[in-house]
Backbone bond lengths (Angstrom), bond angles and torsions (degrees), N, CA, C in turn:
res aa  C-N    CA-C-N  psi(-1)  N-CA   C-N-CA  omega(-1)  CA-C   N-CA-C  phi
1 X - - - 1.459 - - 1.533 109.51 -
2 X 0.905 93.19 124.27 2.268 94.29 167.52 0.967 117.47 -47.79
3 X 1.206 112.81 151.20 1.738 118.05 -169.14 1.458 116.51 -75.18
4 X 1.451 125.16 -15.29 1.206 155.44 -127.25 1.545 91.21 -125.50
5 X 1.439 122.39 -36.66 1.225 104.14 -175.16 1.929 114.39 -110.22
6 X 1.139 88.85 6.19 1.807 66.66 172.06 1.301 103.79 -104.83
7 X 1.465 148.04 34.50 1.102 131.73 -178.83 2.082 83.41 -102.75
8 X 1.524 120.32 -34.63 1.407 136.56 174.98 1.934 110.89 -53.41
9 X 1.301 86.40 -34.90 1.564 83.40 -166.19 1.635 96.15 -93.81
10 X 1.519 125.49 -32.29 1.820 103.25 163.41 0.729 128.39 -87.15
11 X 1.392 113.09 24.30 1.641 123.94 162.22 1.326 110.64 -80.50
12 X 1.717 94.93 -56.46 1.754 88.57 -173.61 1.347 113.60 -63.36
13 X 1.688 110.12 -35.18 1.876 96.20 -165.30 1.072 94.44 -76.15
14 X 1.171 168.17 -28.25 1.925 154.47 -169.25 1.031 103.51 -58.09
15 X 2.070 121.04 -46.07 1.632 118.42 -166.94 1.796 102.87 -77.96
16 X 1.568 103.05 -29.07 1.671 101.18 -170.71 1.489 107.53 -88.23
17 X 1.347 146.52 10.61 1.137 175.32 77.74 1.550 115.64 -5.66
18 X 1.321 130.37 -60.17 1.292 130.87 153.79 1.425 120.86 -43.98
19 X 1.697 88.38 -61.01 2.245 98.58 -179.10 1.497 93.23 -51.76
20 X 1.572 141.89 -47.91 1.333 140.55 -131.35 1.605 91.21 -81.44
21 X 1.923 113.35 -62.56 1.096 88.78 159.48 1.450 167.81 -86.51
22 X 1.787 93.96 11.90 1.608 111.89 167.75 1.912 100.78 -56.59
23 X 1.449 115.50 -38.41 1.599 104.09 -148.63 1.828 100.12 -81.71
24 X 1.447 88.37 -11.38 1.863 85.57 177.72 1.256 117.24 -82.30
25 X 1.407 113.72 -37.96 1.501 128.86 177.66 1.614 116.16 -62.68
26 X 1.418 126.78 -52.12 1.344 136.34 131.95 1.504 149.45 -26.02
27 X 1.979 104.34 -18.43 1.205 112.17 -137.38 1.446 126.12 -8.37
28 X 1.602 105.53 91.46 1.766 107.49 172.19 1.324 92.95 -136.04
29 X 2.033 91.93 85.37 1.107 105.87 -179.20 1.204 110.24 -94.20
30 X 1.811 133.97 25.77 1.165 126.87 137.06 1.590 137.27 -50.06
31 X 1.542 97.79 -13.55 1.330 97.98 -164.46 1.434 111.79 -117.02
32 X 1.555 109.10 1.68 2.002 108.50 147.94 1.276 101.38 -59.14
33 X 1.360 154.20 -6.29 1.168 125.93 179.38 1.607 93.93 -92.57
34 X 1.244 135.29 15.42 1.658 121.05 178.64 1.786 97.54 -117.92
35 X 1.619 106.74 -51.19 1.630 81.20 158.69 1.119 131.25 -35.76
36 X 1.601 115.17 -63.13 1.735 106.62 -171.85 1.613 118.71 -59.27
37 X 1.442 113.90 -13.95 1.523 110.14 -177.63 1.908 97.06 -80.65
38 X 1.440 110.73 -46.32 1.390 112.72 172.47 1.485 115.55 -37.36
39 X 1.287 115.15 -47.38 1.457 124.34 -168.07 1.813 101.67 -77.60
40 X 1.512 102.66 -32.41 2.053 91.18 -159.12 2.253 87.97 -66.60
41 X 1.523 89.46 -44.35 1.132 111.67 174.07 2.388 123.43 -24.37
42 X 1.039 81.74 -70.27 1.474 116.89 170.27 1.966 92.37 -47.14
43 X 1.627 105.87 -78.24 1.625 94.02 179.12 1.367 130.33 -35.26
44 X 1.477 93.36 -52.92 1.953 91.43 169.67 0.840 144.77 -75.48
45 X 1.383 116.45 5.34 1.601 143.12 174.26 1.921 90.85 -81.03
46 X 1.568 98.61 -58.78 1.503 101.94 179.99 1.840 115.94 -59.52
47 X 0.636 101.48 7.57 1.892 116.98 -161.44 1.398 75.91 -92.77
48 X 1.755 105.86 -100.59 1.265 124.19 -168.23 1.682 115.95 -52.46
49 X 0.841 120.57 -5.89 1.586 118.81 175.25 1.915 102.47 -74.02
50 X 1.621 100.10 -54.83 1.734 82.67 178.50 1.317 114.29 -83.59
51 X 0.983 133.68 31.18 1.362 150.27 165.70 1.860 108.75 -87.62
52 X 0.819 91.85 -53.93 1.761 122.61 -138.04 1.837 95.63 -107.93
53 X 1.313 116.65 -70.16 1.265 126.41 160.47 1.818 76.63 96.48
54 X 1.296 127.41 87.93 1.836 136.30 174.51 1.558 106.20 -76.78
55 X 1.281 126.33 120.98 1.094 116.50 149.58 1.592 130.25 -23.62
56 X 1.571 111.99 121.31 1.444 119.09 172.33 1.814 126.72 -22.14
57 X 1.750 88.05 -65.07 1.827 91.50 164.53 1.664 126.24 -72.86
58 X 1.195 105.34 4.86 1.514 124.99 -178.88 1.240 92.54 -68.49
59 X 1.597 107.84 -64.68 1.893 115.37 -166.22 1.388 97.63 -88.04
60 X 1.220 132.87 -11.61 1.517 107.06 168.01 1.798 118.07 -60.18
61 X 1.427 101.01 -48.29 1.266 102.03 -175.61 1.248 122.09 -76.90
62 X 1.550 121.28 -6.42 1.521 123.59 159.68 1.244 108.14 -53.27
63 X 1.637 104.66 -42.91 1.221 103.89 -153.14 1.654 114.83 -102.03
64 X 1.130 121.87 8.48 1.090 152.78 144.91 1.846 122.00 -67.13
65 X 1.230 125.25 -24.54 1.372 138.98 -165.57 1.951 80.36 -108.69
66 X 1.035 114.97 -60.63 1.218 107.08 177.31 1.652 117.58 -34.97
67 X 1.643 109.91 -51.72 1.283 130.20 -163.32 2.051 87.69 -61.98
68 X 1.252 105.35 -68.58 1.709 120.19 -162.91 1.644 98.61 -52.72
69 X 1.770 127.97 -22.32 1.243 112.43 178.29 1.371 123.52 -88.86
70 X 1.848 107.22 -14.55 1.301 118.98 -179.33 1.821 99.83 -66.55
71 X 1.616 114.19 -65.02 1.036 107.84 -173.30 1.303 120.31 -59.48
72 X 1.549 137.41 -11.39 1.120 121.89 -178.54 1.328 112.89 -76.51
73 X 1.460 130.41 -24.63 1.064 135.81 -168.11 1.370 109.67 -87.10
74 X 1.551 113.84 -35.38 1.368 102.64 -170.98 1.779 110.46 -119.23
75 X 1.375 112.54 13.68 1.700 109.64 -167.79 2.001 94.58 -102.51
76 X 1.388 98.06 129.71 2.212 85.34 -174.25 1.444 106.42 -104.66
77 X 1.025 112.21 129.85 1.556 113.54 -173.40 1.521 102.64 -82.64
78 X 1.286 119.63 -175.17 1.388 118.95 -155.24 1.551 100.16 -112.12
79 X 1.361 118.83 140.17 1.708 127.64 -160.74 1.408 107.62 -37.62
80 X 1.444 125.96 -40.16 1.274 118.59 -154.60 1.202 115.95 -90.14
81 X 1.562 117.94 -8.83 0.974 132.64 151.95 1.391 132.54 -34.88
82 X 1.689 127.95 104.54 1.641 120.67 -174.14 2.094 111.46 -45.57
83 X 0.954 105.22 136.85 1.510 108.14 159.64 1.230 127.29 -146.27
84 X 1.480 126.75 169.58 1.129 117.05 170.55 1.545 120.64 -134.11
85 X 1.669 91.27 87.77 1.556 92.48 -163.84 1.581 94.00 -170.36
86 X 1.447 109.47 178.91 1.720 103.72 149.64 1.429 121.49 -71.17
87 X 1.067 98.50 -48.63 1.579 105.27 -146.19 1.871 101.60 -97.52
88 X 1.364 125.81 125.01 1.327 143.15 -170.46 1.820 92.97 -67.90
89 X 0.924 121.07 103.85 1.509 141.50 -165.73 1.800 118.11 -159.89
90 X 0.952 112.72 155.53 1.491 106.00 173.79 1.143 131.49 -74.35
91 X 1.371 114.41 -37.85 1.384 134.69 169.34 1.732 105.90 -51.50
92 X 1.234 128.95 -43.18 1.434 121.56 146.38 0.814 150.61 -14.34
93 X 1.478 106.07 -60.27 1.325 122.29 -132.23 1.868 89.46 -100.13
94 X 1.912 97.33 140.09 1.143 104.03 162.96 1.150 139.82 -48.74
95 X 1.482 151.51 126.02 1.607 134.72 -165.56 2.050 81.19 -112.08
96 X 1.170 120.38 -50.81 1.451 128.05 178.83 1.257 91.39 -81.36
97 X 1.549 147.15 155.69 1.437 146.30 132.01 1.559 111.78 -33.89
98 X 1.236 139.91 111.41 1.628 122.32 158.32 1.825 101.62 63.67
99 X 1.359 123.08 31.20 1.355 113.81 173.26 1.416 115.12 -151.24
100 X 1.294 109.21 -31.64 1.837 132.23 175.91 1.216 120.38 -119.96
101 X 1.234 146.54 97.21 1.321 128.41 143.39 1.322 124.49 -68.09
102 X 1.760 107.08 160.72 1.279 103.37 166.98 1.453 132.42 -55.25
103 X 1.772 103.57 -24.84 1.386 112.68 -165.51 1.377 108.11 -84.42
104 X 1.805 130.05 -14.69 0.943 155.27 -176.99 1.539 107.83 -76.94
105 X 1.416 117.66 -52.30 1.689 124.82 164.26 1.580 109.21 -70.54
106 X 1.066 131.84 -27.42 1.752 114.53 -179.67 1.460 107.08 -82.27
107 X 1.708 113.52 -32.05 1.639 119.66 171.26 1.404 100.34 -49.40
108 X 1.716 127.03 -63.22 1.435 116.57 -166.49 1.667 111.66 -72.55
109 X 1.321 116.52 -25.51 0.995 119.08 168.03 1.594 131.33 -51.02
110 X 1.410 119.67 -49.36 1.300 139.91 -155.13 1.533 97.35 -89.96
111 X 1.385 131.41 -44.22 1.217 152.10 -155.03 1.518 111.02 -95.97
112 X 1.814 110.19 -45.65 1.227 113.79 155.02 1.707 116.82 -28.72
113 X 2.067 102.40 -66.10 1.417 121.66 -179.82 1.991 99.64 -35.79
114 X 1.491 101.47 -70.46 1.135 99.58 -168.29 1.385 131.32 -30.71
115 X 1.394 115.15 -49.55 1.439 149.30 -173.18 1.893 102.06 -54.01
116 X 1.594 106.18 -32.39 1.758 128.13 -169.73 1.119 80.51 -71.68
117 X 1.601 124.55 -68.89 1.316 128.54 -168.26 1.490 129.51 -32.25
118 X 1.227 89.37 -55.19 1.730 101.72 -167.22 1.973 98.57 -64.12
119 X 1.290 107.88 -42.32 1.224 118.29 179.14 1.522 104.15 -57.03
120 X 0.996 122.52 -65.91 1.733 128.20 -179.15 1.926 94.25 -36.30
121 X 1.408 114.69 -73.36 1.103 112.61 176.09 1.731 138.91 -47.50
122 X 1.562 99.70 -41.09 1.639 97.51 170.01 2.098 103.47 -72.05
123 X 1.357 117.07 -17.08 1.738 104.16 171.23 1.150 97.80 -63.45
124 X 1.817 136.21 -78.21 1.038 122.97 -157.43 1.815 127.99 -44.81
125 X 1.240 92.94 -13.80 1.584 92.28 -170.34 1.506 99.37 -82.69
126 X 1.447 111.95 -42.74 1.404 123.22 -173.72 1.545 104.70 -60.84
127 X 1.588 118.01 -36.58 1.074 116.95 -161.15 2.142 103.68 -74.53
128 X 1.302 96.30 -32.35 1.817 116.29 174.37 0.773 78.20 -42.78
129 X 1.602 130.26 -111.64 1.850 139.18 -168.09 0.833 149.55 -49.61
130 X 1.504 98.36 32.06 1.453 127.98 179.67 1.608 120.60 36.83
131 X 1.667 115.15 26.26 1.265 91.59 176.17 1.730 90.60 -98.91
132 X 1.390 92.87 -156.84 1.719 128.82 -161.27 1.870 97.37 -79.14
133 X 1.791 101.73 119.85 1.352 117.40 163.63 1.131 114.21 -97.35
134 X 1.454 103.22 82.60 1.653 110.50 170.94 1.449 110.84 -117.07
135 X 1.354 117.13 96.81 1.682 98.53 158.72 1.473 143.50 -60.51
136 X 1.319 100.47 97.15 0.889 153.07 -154.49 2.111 97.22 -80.21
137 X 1.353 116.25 131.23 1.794 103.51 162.89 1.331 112.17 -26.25
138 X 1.494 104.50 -67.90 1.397 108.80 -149.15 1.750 116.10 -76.65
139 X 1.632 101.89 -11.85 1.865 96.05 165.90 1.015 83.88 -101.45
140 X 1.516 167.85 21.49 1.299 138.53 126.48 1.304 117.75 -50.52
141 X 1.266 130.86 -64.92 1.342 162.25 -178.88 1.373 74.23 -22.73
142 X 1.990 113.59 -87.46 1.559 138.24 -149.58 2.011 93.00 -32.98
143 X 1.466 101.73 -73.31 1.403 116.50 175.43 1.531 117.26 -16.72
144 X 1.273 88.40 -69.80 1.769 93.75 -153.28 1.733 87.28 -66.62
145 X 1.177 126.09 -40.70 1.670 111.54 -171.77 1.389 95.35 -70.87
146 X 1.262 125.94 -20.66 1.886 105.26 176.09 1.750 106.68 -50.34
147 X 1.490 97.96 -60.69 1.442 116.44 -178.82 1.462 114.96 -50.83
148 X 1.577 133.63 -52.79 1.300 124.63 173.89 1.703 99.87 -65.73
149 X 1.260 154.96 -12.27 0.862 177.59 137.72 1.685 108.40 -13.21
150 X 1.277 103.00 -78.42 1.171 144.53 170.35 2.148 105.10 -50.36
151 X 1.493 91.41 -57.93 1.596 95.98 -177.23 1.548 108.84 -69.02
152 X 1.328 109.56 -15.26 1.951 114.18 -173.60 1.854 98.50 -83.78
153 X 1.411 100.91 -35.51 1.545 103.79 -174.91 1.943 106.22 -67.24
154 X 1.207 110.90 -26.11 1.567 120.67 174.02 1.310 99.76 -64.43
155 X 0.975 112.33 -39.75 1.719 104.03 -164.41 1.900 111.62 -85.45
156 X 1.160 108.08 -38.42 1.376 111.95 149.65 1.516 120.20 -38.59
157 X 1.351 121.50 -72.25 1.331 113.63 174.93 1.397 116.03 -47.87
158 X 1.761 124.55 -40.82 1.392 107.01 -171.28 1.373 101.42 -94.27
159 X 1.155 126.17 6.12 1.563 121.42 154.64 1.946 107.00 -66.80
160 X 1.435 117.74 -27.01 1.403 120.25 -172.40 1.155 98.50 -76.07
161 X 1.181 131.45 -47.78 1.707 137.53 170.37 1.143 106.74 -28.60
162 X 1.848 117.87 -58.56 1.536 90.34 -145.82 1.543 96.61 -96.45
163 X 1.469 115.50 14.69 1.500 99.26 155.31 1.556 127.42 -74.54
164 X 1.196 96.92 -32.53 1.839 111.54 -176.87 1.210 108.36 -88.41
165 X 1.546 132.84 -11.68 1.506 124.40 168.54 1.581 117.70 -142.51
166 X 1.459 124.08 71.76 1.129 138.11 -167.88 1.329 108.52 -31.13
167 X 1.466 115.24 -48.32 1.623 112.57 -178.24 1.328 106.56 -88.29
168 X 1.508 101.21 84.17 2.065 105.15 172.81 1.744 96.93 -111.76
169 X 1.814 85.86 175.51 1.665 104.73 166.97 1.462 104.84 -123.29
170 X 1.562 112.83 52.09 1.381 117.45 170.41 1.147 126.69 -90.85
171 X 1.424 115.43 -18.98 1.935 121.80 171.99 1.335 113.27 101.60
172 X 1.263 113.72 -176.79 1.298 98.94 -159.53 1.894 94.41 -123.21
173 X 1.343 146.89 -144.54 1.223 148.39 146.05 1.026 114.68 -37.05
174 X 1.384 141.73 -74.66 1.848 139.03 179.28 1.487 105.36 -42.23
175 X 1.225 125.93 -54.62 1.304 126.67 179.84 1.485 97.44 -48.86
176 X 1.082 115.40 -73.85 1.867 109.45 -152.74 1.486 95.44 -58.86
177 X 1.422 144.78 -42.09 1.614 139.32 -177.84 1.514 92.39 -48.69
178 X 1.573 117.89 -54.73 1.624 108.53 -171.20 1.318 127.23 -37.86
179 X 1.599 97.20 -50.57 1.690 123.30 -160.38 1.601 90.93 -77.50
180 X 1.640 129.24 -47.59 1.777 108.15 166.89 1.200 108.45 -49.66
181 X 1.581 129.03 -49.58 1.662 118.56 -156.68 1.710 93.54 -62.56
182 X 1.005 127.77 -38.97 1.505 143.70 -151.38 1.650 94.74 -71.35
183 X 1.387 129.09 -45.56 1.279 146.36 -135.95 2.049 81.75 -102.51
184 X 1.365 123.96 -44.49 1.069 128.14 -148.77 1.768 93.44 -88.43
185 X 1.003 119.80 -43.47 1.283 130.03 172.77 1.659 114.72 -54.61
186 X 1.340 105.61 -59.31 1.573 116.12 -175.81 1.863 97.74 -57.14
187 X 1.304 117.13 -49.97 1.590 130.10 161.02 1.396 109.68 -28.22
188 X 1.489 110.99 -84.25 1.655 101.22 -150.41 2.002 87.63 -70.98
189 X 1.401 125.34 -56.55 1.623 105.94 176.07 1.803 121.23 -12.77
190 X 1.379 82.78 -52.35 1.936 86.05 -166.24 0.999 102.48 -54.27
191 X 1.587 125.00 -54.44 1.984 145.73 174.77 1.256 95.37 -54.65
192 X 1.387 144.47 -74.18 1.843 105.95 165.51 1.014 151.35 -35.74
193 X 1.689 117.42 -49.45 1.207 132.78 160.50 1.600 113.23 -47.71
194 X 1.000 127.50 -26.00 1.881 130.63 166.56 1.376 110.53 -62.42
195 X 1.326 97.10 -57.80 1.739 104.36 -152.42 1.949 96.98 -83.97
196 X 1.361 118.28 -15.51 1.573 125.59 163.82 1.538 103.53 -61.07
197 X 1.456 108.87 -56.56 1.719 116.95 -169.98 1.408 97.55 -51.68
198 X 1.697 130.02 -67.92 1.468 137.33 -170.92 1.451 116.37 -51.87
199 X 1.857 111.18 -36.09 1.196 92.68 173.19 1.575 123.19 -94.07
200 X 1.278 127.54 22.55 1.213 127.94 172.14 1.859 117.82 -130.54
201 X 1.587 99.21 2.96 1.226 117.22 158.81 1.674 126.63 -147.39
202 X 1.831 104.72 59.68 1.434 88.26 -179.33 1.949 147.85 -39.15
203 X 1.266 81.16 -14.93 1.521 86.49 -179.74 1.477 105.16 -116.67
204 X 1.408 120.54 38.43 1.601 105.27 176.91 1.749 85.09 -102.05
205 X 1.644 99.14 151.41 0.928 112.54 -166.29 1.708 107.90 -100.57
């Protein structure tokens, strides 16, 4: 194993270990169904990493987005706190008054990451066949729709939730349009933030 990655991986299990036993202590045993997606999640990161070989801060911030989704779900902010939801939770809670949620910044956040990903992955392939790793519009473009891609397939699953657990904090229609606009934003950013890095460091790797 690289030296680089187990300081990443007892990071994540301590927080998913903590969340595991926040949801027993709480019983909000709606929300083992987001650990276990965290965890199938987590493997295929580990899949494609020896594949792929991800930059260090690549998997920090996976694994960091991991960290910001555990607490949103299970950390409760205090009543007086603005939200926009039922339930006094983080994932609620206004970061803008009536303009930002938190759950709205970890969507662009997490998805942004994703969007890095796909990019990390379409280089290595490019890099196999020896052609030219240039991000380029149009593998930006490819990217960032992997990643909004990716953020539409989230919403599917927590659309599966709230069939199998009527009493969720998954939202209703406005919410899920948010969490795409949210997902699409964090997307094309990440696809700037690339093609900024390349053009002011062609050879950073």
């Amino acid at each position: 194993m690289p030296r680089h990655l187990l300081p990443i991986i007892l990071f994540s299990g301590a927080y998913l270990l903590a969340a595991l036993g926040w949801v027993l202590v709480q019983g909000n045993y709606e929300f083992l169904a987001y650990i276990v997606i965290v965890l199938v999640l987590a493997g295929a990161v580990v899949a494609v990493n020896a594949r792929v070989e991800l930059p260090a801060s690549l998997l920090w911030c996976l694994s960091a987005w991991g960290l910001l989704h555990m607490a949103g779900g299970l950390v409760k902010v205090p009543e007086a706190w603005p939200v926009g939801g039922e339930t006094h939770v983080l994932y609620n809670l206004w970061l803008i008054d009536g303009k930002l949620k938190y759950d709205q910044a970890v969507h662009a956040f997490g998805f942004g990451v994703t969007t890095w990903l796909c990019w990390e992955c379409l280089r290595s392939m490019l890099e196999e066949r020896g052609a030219p790793v240039v991000p380029t519009f149009g593998k930006l473009v490819l990217c960032a729709a992997a990643g909004m891609g990716f953020g539409a397939l989230n919403e599917v699953i927590e659309f599966m939730i709230t069939l199998i657990v009527p009493e969720n904090n998954v939202g209703g229609y406005v919410n899920t349009g948010l969490d795409l606009v949210s997902n699409m934003v964090g997307a094309i950013g990440a696809a700037l933030l690339i093609r900024w890095r390349y053009s002011a460091d062609p050879g950073a790797p």
